[in-house]
Backbone bond lengths (Angstrom), bond angles and torsions (degrees), N, CA, C in turn:
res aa  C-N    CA-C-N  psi(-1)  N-CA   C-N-CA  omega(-1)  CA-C   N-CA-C  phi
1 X - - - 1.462 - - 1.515 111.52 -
2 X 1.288 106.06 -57.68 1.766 108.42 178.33 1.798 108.77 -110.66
3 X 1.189 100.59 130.86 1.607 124.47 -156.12 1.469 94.62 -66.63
4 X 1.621 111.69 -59.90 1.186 124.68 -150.21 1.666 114.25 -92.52
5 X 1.106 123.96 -163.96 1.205 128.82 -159.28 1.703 101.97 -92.20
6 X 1.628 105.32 125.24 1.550 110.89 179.31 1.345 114.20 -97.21
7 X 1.428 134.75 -174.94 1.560 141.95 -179.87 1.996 95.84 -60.55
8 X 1.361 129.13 -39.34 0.995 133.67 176.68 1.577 129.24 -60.51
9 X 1.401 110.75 -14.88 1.585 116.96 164.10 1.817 79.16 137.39
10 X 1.841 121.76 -127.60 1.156 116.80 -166.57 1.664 121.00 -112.74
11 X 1.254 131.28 159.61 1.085 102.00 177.11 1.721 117.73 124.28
12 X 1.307 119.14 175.44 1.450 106.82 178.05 1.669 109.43 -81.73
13 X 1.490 118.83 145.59 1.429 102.63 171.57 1.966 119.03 -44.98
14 X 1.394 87.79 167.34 1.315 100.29 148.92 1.402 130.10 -117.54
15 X 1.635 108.68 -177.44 1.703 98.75 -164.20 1.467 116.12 -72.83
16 X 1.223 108.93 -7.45 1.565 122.38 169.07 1.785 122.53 -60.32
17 X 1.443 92.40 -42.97 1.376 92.47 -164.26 1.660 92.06 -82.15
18 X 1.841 121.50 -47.52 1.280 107.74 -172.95 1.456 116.52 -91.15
19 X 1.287 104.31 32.37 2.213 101.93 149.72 1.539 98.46 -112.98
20 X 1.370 139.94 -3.63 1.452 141.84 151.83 1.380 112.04 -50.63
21 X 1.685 94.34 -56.70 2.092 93.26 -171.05 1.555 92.95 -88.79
22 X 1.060 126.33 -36.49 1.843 101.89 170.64 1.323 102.93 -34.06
23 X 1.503 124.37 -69.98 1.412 137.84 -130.71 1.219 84.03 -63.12
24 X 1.820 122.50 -54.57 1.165 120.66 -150.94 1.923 110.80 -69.17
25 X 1.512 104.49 -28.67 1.595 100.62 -169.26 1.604 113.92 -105.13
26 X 1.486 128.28 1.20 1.204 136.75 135.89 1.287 137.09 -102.24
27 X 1.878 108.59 33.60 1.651 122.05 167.21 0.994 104.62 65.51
28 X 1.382 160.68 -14.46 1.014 153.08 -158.96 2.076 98.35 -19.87
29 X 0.981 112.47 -73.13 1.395 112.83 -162.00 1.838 104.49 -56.46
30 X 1.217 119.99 -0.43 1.601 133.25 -179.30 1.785 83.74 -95.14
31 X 1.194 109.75 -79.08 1.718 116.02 -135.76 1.640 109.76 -70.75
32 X 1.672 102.51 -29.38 1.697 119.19 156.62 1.623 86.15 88.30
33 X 1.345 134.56 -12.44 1.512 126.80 -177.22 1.789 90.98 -84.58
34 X 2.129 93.04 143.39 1.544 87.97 156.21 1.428 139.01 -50.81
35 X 1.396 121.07 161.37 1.315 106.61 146.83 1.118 132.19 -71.91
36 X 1.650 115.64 152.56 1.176 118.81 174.60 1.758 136.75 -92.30
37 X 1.444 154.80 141.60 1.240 103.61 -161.47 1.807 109.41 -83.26
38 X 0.827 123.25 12.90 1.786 122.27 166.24 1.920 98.13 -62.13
39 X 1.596 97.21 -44.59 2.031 83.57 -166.25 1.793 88.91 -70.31
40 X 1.145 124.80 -69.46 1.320 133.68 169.67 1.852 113.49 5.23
41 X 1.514 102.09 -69.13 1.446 134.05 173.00 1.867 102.02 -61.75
42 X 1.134 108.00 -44.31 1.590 104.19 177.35 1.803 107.87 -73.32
43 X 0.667 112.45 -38.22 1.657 118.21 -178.60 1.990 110.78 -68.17
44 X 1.141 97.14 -25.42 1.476 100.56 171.65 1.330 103.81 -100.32
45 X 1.307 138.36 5.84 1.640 126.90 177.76 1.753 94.03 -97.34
46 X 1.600 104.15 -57.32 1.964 114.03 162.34 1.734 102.11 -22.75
47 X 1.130 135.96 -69.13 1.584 146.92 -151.74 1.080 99.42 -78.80
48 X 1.694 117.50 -50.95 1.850 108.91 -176.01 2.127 106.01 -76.22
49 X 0.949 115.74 -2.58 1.376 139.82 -153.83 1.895 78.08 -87.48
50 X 1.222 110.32 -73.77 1.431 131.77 -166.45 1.845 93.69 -60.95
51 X 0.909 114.54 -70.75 1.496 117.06 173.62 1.539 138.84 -26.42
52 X 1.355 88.07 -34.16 1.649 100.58 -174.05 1.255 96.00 -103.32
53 X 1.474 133.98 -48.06 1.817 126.00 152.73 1.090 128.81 -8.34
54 X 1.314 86.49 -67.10 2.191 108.18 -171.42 1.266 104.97 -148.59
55 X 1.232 114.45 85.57 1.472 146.71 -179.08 1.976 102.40 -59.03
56 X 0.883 119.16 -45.26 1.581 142.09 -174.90 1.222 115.18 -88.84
57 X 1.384 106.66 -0.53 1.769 100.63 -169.94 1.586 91.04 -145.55
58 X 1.007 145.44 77.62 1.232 146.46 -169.50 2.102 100.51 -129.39
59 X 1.310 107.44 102.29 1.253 108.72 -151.25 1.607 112.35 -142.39
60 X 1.241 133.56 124.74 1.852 112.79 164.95 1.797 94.77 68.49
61 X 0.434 139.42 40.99 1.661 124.95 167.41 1.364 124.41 -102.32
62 X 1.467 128.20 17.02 1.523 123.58 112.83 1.377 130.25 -55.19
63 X 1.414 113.49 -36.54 1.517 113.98 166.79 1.323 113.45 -62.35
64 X 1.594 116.13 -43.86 2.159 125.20 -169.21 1.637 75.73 -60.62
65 X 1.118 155.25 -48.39 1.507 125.30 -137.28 1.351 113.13 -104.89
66 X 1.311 102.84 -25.69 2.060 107.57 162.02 1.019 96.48 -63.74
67 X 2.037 139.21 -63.92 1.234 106.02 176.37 1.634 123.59 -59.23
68 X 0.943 139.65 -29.13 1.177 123.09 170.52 1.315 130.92 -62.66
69 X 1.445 122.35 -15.70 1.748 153.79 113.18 1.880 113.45 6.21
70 X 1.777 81.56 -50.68 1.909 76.94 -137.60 2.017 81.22 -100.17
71 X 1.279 113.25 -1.24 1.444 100.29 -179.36 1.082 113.90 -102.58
72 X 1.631 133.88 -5.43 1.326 138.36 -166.02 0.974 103.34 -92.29
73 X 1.429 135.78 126.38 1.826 140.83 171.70 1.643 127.28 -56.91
74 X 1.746 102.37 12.17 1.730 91.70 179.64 1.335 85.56 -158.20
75 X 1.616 94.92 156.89 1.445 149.68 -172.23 1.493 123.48 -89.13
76 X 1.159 138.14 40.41 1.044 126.95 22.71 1.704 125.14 -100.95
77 X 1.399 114.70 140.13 1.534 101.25 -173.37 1.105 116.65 -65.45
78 X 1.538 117.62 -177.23 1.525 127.66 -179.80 1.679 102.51 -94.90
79 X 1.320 98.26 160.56 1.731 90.19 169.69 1.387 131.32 -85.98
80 X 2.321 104.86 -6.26 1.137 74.33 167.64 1.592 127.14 -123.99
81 X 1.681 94.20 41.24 1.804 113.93 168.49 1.792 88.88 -73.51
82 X 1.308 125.40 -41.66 1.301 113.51 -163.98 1.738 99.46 -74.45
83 X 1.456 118.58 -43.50 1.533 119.44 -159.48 2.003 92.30 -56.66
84 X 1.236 113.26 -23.38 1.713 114.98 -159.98 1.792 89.16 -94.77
85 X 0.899 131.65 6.01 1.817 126.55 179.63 1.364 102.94 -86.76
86 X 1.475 107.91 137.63 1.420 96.49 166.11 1.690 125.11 -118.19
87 X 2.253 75.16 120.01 1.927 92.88 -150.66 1.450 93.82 -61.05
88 X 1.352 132.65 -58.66 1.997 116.36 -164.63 1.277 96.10 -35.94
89 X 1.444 146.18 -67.22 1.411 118.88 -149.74 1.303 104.93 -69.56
90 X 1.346 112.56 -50.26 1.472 87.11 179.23 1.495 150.51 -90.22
91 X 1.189 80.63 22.35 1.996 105.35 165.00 1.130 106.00 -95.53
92 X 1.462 136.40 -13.78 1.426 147.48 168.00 1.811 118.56 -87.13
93 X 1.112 104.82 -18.60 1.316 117.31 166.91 1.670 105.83 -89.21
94 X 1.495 95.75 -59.73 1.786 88.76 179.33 1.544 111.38 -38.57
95 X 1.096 119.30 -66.49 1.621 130.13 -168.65 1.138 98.72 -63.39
96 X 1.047 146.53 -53.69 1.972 128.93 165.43 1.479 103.32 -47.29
97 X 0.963 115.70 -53.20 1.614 94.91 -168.97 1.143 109.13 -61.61
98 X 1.304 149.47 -25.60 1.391 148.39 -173.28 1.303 107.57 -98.39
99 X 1.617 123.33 7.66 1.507 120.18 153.64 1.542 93.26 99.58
100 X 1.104 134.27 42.45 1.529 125.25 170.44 1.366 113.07 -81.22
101 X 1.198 155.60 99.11 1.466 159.51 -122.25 1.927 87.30 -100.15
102 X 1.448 122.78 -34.97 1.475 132.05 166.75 1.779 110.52 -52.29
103 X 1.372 102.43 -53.58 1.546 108.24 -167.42 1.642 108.80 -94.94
104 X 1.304 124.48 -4.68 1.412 126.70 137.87 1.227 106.82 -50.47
105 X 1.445 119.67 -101.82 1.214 127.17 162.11 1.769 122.91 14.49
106 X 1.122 120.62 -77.16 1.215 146.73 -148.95 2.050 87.86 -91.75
107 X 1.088 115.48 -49.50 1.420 112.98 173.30 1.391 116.12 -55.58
108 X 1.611 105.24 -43.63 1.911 102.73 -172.22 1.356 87.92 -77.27
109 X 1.406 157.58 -58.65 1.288 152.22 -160.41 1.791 96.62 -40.21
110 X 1.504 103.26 -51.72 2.130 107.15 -170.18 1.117 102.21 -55.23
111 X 1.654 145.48 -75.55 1.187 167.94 -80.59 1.512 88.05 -152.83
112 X 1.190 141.49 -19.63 1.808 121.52 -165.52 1.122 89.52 -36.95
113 X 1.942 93.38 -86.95 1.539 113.66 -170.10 1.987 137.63 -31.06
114 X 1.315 101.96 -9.51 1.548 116.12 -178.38 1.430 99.76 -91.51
115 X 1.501 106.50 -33.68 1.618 107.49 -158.52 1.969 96.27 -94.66
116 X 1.150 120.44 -6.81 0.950 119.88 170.96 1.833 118.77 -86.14
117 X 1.417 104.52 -31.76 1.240 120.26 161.43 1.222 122.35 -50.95
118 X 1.415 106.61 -54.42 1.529 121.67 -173.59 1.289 95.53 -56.45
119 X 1.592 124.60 -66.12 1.142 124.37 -162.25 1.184 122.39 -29.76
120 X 2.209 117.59 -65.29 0.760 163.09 120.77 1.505 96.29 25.74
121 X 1.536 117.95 -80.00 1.502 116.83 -166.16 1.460 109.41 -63.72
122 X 1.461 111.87 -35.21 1.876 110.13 -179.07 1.181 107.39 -47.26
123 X 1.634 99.25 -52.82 2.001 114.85 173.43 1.905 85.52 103.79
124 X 1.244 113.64 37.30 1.625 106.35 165.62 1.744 114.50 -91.16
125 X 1.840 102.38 126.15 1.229 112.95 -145.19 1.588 91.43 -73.39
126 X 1.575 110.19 162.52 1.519 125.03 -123.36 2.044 80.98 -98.62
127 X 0.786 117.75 -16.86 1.921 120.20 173.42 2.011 99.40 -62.01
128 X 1.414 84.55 -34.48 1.758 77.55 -177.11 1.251 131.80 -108.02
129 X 1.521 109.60 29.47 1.315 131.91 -166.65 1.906 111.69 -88.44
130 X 1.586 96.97 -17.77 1.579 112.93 -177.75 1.406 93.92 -55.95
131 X 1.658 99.58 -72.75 1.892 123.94 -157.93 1.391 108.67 -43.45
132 X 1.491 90.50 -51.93 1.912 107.84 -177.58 1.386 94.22 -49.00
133 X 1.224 116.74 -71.91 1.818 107.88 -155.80 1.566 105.99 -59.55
134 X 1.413 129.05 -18.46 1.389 120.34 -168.95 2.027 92.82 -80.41
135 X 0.898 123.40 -62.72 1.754 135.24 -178.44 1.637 85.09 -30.75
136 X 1.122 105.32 -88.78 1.549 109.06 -165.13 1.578 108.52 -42.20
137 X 1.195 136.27 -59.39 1.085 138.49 157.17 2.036 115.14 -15.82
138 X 1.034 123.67 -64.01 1.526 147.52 148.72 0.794 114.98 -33.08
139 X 1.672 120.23 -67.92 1.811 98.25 158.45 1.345 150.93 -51.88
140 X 1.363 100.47 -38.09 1.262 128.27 -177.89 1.872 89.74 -58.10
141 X 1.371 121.65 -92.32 1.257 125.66 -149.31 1.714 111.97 -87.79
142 X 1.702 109.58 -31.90 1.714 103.00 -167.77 1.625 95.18 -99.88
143 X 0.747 116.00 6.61 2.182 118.65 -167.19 1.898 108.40 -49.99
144 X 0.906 119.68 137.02 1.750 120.76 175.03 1.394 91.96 -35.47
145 X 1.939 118.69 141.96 1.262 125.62 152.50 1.508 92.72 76.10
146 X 1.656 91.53 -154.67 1.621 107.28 -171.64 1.158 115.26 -61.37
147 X 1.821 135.78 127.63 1.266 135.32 148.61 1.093 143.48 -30.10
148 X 1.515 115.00 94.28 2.137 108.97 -162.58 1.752 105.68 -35.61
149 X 1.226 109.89 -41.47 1.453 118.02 -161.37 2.031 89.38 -41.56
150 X 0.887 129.83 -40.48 1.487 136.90 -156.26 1.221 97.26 -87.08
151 X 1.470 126.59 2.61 1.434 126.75 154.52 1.460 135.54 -75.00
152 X 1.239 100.63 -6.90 1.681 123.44 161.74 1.421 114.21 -46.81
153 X 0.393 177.42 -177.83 2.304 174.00 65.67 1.427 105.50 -79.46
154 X 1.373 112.07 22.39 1.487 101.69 160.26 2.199 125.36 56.93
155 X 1.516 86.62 12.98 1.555 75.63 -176.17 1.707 109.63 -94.21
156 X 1.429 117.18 1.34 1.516 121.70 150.93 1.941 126.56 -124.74
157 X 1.147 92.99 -165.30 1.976 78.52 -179.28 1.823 83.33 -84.50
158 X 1.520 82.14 165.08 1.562 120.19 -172.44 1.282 96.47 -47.20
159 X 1.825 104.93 -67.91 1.782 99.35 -164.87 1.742 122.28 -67.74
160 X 1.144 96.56 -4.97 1.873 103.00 171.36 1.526 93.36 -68.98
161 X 1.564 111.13 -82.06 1.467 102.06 165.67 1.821 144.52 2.56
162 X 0.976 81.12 -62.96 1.557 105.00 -170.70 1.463 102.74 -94.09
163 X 1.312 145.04 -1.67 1.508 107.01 161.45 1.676 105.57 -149.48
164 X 1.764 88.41 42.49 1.619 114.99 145.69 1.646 92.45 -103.79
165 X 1.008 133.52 -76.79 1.328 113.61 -178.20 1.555 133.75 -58.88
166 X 1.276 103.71 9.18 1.401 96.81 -174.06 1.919 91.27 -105.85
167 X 1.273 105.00 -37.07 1.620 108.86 -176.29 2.033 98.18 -71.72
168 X 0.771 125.90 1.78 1.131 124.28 174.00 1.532 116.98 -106.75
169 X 1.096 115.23 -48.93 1.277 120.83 160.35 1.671 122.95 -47.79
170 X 1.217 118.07 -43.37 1.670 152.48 166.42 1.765 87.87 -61.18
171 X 1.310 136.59 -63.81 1.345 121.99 -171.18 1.685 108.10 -69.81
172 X 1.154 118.94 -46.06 1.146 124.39 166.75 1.694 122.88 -18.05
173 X 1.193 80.88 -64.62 2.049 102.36 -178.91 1.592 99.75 -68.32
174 X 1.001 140.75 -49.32 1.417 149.31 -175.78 1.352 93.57 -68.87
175 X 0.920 140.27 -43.30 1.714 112.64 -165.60 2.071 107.22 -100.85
176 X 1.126 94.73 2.65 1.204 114.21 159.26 1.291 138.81 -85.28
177 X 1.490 102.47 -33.43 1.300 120.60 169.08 1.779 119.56 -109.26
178 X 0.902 125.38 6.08 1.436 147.64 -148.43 1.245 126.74 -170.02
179 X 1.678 121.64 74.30 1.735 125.41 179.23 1.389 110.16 -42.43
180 X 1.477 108.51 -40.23 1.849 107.20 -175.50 1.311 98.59 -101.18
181 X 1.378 136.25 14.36 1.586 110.36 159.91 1.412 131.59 -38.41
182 X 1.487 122.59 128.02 1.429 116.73 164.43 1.632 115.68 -53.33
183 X 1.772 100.01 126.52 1.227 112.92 -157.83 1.378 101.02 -106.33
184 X 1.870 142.37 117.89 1.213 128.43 166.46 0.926 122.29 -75.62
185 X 1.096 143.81 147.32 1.831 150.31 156.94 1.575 109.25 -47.46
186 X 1.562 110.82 131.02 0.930 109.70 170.58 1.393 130.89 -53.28
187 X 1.620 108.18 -21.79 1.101 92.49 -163.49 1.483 111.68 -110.18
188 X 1.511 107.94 19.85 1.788 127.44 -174.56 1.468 84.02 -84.97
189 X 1.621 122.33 -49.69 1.514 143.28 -164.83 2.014 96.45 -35.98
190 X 1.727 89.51 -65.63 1.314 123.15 -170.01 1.827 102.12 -44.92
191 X 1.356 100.08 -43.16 1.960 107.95 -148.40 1.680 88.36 -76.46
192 X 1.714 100.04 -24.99 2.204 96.72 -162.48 2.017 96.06 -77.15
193 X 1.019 106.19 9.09 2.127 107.60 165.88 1.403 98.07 -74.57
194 X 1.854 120.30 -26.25 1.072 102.47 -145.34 2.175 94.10 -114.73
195 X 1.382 92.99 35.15 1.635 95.92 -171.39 1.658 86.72 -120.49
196 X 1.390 130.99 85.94 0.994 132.49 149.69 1.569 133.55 -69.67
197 X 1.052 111.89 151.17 1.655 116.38 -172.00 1.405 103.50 -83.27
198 X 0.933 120.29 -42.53 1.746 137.68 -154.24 1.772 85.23 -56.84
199 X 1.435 98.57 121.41 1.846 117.26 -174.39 1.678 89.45 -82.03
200 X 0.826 149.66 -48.33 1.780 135.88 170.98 1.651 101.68 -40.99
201 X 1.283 109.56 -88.97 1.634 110.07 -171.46 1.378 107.15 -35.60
202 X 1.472 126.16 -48.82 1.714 119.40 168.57 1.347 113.24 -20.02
203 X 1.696 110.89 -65.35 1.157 125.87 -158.32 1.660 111.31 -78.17
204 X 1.190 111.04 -25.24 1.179 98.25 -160.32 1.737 96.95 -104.54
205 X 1.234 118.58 -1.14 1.713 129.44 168.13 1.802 107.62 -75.73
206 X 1.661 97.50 -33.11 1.497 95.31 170.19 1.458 142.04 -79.21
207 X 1.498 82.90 -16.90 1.986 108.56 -173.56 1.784 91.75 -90.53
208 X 1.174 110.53 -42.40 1.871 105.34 -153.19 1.816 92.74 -120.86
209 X 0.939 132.54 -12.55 1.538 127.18 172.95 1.319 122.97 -16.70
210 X 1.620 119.24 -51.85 1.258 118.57 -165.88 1.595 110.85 -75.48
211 X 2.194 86.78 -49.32 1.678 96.06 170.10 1.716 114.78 -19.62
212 X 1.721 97.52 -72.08 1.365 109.63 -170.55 1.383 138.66 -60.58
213 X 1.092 106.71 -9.21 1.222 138.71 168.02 1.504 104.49 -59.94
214 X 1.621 95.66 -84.66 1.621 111.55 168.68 1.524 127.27 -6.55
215 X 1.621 90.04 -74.71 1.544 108.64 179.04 1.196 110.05 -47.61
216 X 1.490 95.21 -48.69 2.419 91.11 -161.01 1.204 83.32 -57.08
217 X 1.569 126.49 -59.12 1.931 117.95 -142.83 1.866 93.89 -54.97
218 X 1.591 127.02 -72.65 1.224 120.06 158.22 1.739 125.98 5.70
219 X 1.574 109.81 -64.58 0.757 101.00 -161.69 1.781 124.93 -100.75
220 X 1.465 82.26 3.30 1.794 118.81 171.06 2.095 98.55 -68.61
221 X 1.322 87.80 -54.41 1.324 92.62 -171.35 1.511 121.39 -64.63
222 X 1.285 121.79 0.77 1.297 110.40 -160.26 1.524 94.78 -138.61
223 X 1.467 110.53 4.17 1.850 109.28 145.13 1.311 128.14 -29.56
224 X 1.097 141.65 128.22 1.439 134.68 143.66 1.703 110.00 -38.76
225 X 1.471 113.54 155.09 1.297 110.75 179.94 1.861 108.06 -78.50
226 X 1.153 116.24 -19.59 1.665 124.30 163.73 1.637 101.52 -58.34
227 X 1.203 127.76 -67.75 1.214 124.39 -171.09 1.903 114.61 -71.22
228 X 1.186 118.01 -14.36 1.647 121.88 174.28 1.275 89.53 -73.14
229 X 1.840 125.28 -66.19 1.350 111.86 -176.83 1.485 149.56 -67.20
230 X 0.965 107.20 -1.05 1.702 149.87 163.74 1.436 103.94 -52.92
231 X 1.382 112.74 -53.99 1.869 111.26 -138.70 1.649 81.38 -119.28
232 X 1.327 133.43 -27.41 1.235 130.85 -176.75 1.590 110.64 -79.08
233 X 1.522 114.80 -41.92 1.351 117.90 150.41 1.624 106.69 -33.89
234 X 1.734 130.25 -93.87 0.985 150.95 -151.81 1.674 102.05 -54.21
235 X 1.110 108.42 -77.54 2.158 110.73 173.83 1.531 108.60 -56.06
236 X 1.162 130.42 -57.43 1.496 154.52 -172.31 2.141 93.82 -37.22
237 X 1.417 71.29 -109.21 2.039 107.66 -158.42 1.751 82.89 -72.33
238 X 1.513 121.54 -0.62 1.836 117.36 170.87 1.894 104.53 42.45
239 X 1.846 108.54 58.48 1.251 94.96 167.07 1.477 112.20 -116.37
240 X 1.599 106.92 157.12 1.559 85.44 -178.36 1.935 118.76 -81.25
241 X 1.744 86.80 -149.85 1.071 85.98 172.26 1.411 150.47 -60.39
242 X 1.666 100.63 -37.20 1.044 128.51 162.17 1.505 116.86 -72.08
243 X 0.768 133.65 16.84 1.755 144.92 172.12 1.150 112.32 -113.73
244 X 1.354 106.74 -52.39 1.335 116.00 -179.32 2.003 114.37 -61.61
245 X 1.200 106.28 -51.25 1.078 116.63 168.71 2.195 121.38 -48.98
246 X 0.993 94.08 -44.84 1.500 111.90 173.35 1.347 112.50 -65.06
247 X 1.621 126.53 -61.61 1.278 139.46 158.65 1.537 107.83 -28.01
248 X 1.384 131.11 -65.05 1.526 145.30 -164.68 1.467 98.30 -84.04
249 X 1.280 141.58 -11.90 0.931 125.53 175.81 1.200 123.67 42.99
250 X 2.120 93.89 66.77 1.714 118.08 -175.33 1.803 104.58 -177.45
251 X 1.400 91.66 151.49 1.210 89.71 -174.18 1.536 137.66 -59.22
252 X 1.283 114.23 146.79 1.333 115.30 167.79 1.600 112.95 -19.03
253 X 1.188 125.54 -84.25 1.423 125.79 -149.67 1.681 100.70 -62.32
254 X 1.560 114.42 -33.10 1.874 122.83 172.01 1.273 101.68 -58.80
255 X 1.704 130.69 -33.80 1.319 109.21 -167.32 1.746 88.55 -80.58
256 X 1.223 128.90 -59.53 1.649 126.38 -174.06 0.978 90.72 -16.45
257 X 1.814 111.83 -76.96 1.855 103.17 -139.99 1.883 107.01 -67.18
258 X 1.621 118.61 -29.32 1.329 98.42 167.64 1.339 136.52 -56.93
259 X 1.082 116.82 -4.32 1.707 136.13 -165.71 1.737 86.54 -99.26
260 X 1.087 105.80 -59.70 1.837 101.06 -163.19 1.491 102.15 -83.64
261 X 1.143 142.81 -7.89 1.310 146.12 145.80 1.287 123.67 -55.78
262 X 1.598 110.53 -60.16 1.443 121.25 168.95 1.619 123.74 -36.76
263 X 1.153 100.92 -51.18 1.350 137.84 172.84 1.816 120.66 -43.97
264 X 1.651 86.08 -56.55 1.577 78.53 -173.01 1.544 94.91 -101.51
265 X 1.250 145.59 -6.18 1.378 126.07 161.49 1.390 121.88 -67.81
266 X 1.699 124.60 -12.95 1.275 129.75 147.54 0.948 141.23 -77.41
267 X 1.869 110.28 -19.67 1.564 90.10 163.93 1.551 98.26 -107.42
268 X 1.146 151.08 15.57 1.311 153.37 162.61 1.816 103.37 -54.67
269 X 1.793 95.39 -61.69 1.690 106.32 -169.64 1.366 108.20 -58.02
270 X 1.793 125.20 -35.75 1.431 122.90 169.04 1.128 114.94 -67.26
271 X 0.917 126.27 -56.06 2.024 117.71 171.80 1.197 113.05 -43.44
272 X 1.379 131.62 -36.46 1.584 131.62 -173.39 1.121 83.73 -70.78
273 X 1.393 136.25 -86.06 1.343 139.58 -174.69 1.700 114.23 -23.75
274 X 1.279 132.88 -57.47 1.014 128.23 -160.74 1.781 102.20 -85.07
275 X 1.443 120.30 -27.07 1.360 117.92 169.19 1.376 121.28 -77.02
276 X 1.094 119.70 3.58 1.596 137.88 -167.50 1.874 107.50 -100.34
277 X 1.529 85.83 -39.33 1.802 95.91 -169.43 1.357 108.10 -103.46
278 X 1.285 121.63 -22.02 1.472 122.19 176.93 1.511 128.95 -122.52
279 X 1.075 111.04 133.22 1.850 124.08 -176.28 1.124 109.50 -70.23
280 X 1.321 123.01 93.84 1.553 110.26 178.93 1.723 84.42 -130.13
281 X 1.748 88.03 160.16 1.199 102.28 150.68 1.645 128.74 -76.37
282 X 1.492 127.97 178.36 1.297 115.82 -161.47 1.688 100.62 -85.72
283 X 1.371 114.19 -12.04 1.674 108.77 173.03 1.363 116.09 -72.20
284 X 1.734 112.10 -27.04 1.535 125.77 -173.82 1.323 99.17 -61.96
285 X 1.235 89.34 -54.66 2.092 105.16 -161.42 1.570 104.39 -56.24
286 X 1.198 126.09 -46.20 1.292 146.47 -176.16 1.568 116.42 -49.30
287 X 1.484 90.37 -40.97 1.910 118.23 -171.32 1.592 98.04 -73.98
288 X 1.835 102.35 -58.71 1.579 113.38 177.93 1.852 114.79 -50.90
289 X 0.756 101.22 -44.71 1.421 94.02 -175.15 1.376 113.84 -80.12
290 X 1.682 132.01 -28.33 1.478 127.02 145.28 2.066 112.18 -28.95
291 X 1.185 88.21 -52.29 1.283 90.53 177.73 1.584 128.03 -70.38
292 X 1.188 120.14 -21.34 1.477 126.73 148.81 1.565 134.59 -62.68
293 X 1.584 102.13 -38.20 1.382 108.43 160.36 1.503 113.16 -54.81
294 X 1.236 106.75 -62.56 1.918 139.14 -175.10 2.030 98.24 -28.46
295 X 1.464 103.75 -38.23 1.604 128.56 -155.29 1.420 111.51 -94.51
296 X 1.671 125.86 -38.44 0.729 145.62 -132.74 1.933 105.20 -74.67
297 X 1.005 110.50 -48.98 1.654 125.42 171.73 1.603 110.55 -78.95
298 X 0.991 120.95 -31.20 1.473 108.65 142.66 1.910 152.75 -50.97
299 X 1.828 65.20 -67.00 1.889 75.96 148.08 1.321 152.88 -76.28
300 X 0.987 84.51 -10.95 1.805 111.05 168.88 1.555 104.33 -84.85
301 X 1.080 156.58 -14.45 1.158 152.97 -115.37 1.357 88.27 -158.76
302 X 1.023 110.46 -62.15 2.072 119.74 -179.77 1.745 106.38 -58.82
303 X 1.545 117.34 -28.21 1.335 106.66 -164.75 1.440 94.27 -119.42
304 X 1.544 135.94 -3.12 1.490 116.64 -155.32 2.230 86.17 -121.25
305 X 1.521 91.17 2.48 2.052 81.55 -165.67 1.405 113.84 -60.80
C-alpha cells in the first residue's frame, strides 16, 4: 500500500502499525467500540495519501493522525469525513509545526502567492512587505502555546486556508496600528476561500456555476430545521463540537453524528440535483462534485448567516 519508508524501518506498513493509526484517528480508546476493517482500511489510504505527497519525508505519523484526531468534528468519525480531508496540507502543516526546515520550505513555496495577494488587497506599501511576512510568519509557527498553522483541519485546499487567515491576521495588525487603515469585510475575507487557483475548478465554476448554485440553494431549502441548525451552528457561529453539544443540550457523540449527518444529506441532495440536470460524463461528474466539496463552507456560510 505505502511505497515508502514507515515508523517501522522501510516498506509498506504492517497490520500493527495501521490498527495503531486507526486506533489513534477513530478514538478507539474514547468510543471503547472495536475497530472496524473500513477505519483500519481508511488509516492506510491517510498513510499512502502522505506517501505519495512527500515520498522523502514520511515521518511521526502516530503523531499526523492524533492531529488528524483532534481536527475532525466527531466522536467517533466516519471514514469518509476523513477520505474528503485534504491529508498533504495537513501533513504539511503538521511537519512545519514541528520545525521541519523541508515543510517550512515547501509551505512558503504553496502560500507565497496568496500571501502576496493578501498583502496586495490591504494595499500595504511594498517597502513593508519584508516585516509583514516575518510577523505573520511568527504567528503562524513560533506564537505562545499551540501553532495557528495547526488551525488548518483540512476541510479546503491549503491556499484557500491560508490567505483568509493570513489577510485577517494582516487586518488585525492594521487596525491596531492604524485608526484609518483600509478595513476588509469579513465577509469579502470569507468569499477569497472561494478564489481558487486550480484551472479545472475555474472552468468548471464557469460552465456549471449557476447549476451549482441552484442545487445547494434547493438543497439548503429542504433541510429539516434540526439539520439547518446543526450546520449553521458548525460553518456559521464556527462552534465546535463540544459547544455545539452544550448549546443543544445533548451529548457529545449526538452532536458529532448531527454534524456528519447534516452534512452528508446536503451534499448528497446537491449531487442528486446536479446529476439529474446535467449530462456529464462520469469524469465530468466526478470533477463537479470536487467542486461541491471545494464550495461547501462557503456556501453554507453565504446561505445559512
Amino acid at each position: 500500500m505505502v511505497g515508502s519508508a514507515t515508523e517501522s524501518g522501510a516498506g509498506k506498513p504492517t497490520l500493527g502499525e495501521l490498527t495503531e493509526w486507526a486506533g489513534l484517528l477513530f478514538l478507539q480508546d474514547r468510543a471503547g467500540a472495536p475497530l472496524s476493517p473500513e477505519q483500519i482500511a481508511c488509516a492506510g489510504r491517510v498513510a499512502e495519501r502522505v506517501a505519495v505527497a512527500y515520498p522523502e519525508h514520511v515521518a511521526d505519523l502516530s503523531g499526523f493522525f492524533r492531529h488528524v484526531a483532534s481536527v475532525l468534528p466527531a466522536e467517533p468519525a466516519e471514514p469518509a469525513l476523513v477520505d474528503a480531508l485534504h491529508v498533504d496540507g495537513l501533513y504539511l502543516c503538521h511537519a512545519a509545526a514541528r520545525g521541519e526546515a523541508w515543510a517550512f520550505a515547501a509551505f512558503r513555496s504553496e502560500v507565497w502567492d496568496e500571501l502576496n495577494a493578501a498583502l496586495g488587497s490591504i494595499r500595504i506599501p511594498a517597502h513593508h512587505h519584508d516585516d509583514v511576512r516575518q510577523e505573520l510568519w511568527s504567528k503562524l509557527f513560533l506564537g505562545p502555546g499551540r501553532p495557528r498553522i495547526l488551525d488548518y483541519a483540512g476541510r479546503g485546499r491549503l491556499k484557500s486556508w491560508f490567505r483568509v487567515a493570513a489577510t485577517r491576521a494582516l487586518l488585525d495588525d492594521r487596525r491596531r496600528e492604524r485608526a484609518e487603515g483600509t478595513r476588509l469585510p469579513e465577509s469579502m475575507a470569507d468569499e477569497l476561500a472561494a478564489e481558487q487557483s486550480d484551472p479545472e475548478l475555474e472552468h468548471l465554476k464557469r460552465l456549471y456555476g449557476a447549476e451549482f448554485r441552484l442545487a445547494f440553494e434547493h438543497a439548503v431549502s429542504q433541510l429539516s430545521a434540526e439539520d439547518r441548525n446543526v450546520l449553521r451552528s458548525y460553518y456559521v457561529q464556527d462552534l465546535g463540537i463540544d459547544e455545539i453539544a452544550t448549546a443543544f443540550g445533548i451529548h457529545r457523540a449526538t452532536a458529532a453524528r448531527r454534524v456528519n449527518r447534516a452534512r452528508e444529506t446536503l451534499l448528497t441532495a446537491t449531487r442528486k440535483h446536479i446529476s439529474e440536470k446535467l449530462n456529464l460524463n462520469p469524469k465530468e461528474l466526478e470533477s463537479v462534485l470536487r467542486l461541491i466539496e471545494s464550495r461547501l463552507y462557503a456556501s453554507v456560510k453565504r446561505l445559512l448567516e
